[in-house]
C-alpha positions as CSV (number, residue, x, y, z in Angstrom):
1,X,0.0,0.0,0.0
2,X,1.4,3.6,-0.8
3,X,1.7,5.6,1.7
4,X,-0.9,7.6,-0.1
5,X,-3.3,5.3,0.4
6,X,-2.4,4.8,4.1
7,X,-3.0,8.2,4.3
8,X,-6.1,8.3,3.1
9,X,-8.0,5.0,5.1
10,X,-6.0,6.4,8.0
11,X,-7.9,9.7,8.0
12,X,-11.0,8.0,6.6
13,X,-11.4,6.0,10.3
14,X,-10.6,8.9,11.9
15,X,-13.1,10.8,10.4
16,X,-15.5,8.6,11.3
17,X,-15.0,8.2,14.5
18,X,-14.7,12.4,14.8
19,X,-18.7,12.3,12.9
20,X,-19.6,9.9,15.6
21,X,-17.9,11.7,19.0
22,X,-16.2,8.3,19.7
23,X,-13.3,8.9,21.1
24,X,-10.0,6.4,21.1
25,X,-10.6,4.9,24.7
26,X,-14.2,4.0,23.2
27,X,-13.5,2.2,20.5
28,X,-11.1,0.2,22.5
29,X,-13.7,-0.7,24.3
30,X,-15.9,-1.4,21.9
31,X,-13.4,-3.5,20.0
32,X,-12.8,-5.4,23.4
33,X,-16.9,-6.6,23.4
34,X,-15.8,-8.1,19.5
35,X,-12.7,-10.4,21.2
36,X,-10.6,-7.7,19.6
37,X,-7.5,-7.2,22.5
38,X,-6.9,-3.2,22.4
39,X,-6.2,-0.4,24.2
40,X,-6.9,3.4,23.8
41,X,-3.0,3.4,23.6
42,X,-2.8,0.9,21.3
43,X,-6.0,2.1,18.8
44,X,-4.0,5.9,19.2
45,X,-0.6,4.1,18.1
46,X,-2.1,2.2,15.1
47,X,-3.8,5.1,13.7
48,X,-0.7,7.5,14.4
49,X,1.4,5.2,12.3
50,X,-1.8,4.7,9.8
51,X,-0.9,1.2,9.5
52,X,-3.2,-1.3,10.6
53,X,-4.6,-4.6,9.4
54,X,-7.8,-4.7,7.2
55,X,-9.3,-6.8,9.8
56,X,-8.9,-3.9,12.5
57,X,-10.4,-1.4,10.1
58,X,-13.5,-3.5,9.4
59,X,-14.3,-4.3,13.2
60,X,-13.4,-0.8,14.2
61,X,-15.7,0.6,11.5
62,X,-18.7,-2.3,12.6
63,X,-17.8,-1.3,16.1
64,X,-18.5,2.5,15.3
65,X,-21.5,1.7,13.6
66,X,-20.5,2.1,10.1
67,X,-22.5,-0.5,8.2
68,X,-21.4,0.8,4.2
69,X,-18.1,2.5,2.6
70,X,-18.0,4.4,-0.2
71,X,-14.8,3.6,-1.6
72,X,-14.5,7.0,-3.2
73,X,-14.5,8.2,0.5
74,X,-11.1,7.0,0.9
């Protein structure tokens, strides 16, 4: 992935979870509920870097409540 493109589905989560007031620690939690093993330090270090596995971006975006993605959003 370019870093381009990292970029981009980096700021795309973030986004969301700005639209939704769901802060870092929540989504932790909310990840934790899915099996998902992560912190709010762990959730800020992932999308500070922007790189993350596709699996992490779909359950934080299900976690969020994000149920369709417009690619040509990211």
């Amino acid at each position: 992935m370019t870093d381009d493109r990292a970029t981009r589905i980096r700021q795309f989560l973030k986004a969301e979870l700005k639209r939704r007031n769901i802060t870092y620690e929540e989504l932790a939690r909310r990840l934790n509920e899915f099996g998902d093993r992560e912190t709010k330090a762990s959730v800020a270090n992932k999308l500070s870097r922007g790189q993350f596995s596709a699996i992490f971006l779909v359950d934080s975006l299900r976690a969020i409540g994000v149920e369709k993605v417009d690619l040509e959003d990211i």
